[in-house]
Backbone as a chain_set.jsonl record, in Angstrom:
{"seq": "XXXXXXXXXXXXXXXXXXXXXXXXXXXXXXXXXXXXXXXXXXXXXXXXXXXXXXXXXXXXXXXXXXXXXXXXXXXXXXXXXXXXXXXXXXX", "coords": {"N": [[89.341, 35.967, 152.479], [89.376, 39.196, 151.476], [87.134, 41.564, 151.175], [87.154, 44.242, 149.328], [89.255, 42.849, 147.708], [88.104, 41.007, 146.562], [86.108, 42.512, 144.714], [88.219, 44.042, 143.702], [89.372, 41.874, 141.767], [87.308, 40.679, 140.718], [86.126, 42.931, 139.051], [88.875, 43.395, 137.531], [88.467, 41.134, 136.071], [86.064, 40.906, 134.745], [86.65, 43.477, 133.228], [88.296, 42.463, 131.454], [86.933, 40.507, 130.164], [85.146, 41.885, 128.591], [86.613, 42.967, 127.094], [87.637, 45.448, 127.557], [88.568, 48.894, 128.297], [88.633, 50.934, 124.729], [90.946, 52.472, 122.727], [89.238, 54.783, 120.233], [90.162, 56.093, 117.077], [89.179, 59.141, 115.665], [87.873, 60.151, 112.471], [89.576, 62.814, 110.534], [88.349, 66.137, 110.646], [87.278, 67.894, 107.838], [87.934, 71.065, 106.349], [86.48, 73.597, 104.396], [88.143, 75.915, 102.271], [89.703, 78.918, 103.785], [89.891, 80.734, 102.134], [89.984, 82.501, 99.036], [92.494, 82.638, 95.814], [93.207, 84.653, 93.168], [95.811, 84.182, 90.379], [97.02, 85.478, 87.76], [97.253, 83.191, 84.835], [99.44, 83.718, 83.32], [101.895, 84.565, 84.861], [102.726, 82.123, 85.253], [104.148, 79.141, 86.616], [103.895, 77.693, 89.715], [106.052, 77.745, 92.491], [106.82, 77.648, 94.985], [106.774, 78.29, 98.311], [107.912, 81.341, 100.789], [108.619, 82.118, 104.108], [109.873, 84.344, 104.892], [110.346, 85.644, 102.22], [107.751, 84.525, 100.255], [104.95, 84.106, 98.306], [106.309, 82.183, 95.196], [106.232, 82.689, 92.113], [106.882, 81.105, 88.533], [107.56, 82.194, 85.434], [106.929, 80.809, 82.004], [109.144, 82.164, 80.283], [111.059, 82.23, 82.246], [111.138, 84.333, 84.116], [110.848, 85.382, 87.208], [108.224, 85.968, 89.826], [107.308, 86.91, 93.028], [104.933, 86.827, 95.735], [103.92, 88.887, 98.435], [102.362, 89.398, 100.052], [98.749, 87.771, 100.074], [95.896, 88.75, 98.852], [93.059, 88.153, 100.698], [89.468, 87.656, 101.393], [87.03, 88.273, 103.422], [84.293, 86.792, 102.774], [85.21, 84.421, 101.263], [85.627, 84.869, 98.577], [87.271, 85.444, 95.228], [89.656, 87.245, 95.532], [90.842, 90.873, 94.194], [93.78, 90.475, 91.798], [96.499, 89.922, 93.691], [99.351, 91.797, 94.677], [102.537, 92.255, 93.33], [105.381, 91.754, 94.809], [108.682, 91.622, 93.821], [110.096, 91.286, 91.257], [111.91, 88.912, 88.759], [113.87, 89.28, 86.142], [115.347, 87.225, 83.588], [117.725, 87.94, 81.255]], "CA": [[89.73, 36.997, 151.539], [89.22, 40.573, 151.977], [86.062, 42.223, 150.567], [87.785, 45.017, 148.523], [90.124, 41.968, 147.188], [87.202, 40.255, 145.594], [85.934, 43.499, 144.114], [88.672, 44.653, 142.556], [89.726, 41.129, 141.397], [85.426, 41.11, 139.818], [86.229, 44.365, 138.176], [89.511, 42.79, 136.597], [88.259, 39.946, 135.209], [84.711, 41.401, 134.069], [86.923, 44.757, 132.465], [89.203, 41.451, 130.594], [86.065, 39.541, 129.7], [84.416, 42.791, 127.877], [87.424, 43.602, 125.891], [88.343, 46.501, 128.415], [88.422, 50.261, 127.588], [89.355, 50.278, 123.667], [90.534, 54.259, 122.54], [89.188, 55.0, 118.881], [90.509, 57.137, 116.782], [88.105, 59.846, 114.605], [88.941, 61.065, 111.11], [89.81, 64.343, 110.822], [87.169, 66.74, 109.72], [87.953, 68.839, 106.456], [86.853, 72.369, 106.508], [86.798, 74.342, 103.622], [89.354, 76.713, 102.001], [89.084, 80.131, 104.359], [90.297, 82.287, 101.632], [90.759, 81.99, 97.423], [93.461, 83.981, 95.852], [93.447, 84.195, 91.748], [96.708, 84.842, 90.079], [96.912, 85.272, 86.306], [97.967, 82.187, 84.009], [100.842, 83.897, 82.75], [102.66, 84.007, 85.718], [103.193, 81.205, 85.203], [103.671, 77.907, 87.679], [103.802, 77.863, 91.846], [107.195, 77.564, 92.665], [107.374, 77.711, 96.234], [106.95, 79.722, 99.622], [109.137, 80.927, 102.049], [107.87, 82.791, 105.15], [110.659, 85.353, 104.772], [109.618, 85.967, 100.707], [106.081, 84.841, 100.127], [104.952, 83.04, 97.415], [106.896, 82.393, 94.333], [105.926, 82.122, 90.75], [107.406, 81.19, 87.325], [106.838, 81.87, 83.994], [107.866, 79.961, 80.481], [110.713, 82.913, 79.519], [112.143, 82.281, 83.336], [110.686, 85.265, 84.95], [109.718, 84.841, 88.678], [107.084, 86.634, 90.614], [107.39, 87.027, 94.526], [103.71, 88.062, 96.508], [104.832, 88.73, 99.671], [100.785, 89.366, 100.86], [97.701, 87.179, 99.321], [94.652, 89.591, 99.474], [91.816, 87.406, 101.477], [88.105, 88.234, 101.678], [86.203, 87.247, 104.89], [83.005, 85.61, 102.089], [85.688, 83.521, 100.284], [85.69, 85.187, 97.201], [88.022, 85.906, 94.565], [89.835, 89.099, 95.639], [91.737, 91.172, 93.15], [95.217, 90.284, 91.805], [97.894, 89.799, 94.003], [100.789, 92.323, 94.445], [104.015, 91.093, 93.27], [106.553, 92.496, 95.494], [109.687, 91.38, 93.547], [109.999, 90.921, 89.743], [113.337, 89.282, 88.828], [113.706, 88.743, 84.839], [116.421, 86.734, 82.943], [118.465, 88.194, 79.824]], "C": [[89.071, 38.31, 151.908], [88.371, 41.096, 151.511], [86.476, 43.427, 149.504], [88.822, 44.182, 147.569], [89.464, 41.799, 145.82], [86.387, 41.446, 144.885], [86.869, 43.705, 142.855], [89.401, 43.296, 141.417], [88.117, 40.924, 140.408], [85.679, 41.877, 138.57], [87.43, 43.943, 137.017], [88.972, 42.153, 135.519], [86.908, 40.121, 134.277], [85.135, 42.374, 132.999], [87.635, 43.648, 130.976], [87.992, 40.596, 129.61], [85.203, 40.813, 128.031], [85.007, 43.067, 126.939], [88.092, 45.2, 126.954], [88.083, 47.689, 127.604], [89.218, 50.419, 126.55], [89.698, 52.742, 123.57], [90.244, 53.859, 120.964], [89.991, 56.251, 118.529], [89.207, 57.953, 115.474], [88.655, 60.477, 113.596], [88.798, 62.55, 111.071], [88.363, 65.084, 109.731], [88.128, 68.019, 109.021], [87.268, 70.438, 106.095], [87.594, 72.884, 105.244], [87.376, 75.309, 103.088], [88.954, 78.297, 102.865], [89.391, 81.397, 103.399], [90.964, 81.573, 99.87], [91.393, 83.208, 96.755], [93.131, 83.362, 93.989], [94.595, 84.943, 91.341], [96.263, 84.498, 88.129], [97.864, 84.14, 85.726], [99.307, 82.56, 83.578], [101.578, 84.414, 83.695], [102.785, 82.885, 85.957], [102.987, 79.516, 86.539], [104.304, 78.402, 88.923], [105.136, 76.922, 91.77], [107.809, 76.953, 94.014], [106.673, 78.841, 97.281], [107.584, 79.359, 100.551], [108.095, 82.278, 102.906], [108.924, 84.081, 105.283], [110.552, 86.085, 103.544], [108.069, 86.235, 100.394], [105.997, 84.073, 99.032], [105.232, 82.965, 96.011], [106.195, 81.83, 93.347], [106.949, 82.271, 89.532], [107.393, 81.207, 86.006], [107.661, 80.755, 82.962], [109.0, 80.65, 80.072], [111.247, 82.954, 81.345], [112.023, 83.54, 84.231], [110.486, 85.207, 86.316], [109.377, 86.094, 89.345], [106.861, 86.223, 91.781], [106.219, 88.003, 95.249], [103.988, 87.627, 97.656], [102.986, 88.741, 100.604], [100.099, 89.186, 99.834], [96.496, 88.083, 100.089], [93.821, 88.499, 99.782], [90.649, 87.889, 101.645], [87.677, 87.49, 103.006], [85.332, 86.307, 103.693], [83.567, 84.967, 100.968], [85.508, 83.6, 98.991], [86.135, 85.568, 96.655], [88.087, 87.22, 94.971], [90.468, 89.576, 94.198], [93.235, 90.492, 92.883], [96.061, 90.612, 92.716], [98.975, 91.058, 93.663], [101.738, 91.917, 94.339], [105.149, 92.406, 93.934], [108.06, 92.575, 94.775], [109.309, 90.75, 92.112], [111.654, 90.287, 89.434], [113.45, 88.441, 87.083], [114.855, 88.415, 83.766], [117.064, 87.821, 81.55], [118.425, 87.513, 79.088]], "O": [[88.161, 38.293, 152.737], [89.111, 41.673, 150.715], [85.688, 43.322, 148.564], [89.264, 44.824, 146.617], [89.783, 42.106, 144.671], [85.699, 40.787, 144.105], [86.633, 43.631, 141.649], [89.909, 43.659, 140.356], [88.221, 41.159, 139.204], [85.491, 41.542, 137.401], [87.175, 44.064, 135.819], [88.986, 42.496, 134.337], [86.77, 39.516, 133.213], [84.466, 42.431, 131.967], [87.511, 43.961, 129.792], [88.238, 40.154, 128.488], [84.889, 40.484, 126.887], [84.44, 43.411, 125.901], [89.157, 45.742, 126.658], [87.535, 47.661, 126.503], [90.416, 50.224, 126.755], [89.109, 53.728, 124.014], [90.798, 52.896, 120.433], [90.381, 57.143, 119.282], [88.564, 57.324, 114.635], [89.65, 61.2, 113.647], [87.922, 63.244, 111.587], [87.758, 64.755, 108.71], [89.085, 68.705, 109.38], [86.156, 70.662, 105.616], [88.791, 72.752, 104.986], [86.904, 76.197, 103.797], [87.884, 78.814, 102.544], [89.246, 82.592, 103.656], [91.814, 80.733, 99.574], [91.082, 84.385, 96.939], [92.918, 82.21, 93.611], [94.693, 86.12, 91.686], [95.552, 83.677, 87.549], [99.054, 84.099, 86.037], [100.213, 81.73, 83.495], [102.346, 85.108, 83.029], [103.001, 82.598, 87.134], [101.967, 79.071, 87.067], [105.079, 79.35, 89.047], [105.284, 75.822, 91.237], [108.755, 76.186, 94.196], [106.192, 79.942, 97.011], [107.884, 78.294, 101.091], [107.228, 83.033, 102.466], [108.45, 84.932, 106.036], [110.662, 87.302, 103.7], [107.39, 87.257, 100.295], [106.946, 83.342, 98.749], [104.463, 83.659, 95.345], [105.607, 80.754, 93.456], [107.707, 83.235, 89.426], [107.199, 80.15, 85.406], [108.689, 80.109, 83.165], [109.899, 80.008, 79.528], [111.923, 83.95, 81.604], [112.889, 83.706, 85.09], [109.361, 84.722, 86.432], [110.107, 87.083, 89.411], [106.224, 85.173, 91.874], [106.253, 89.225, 95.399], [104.241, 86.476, 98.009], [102.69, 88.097, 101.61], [100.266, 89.832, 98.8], [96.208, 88.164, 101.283], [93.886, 87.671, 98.874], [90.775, 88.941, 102.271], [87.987, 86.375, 103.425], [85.642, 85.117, 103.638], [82.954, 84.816, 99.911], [85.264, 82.629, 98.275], [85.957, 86.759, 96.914], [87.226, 88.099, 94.925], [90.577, 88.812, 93.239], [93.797, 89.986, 93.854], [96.491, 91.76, 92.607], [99.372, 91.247, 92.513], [102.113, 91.104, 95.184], [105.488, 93.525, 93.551], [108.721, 93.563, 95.096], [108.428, 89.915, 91.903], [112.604, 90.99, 89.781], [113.16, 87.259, 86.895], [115.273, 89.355, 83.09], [116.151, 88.466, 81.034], [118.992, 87.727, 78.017]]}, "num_chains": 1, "name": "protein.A"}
């Protein structure tokens, strides 16, 4: 038998005996919110976002409120209210 035979036939059977190279997987790490936005209660509930709009709200009389840009602080801290770009209010 060939000297490189019995090697790599060693290496087989030793990699089979060990359990062989296993992959794990790692849980994802959770990083904290980079940015908090406060809107006022009476706008009502979170409706939606669209990347062409922005993010929609609704009140109890059917009102909705469209902020097309969420002010962000770099030290994660409540900025001011929200501009509402679009007001659109039932009859």
């Amino acid at each position: 038998m060939n000297w490189k035979r019995v090697v790599v036939l060693a290496t087989v059977v030793l990699a089979s005996a060990v359990g062989g190279y296993q992959i794990k997987a790692h849980a994802q790490q959770r990083f904290p919110a980079s940015c908090y936005v406060m809107v006022p209660a009476d706008w009502g509930e979170y409706r939606g976002m669209s990347t062409g709009t922005g993010v929609v709200f609704e009140d109890k009389d059917g009102t909705i409120r469209v902020v097309g840009k969420l002010p962000c602080g770099i030290d994660r801290e409540p900025m001011t209210v929200p501009q509402v770009d679009v007001v659109i209010k039932r009859k």
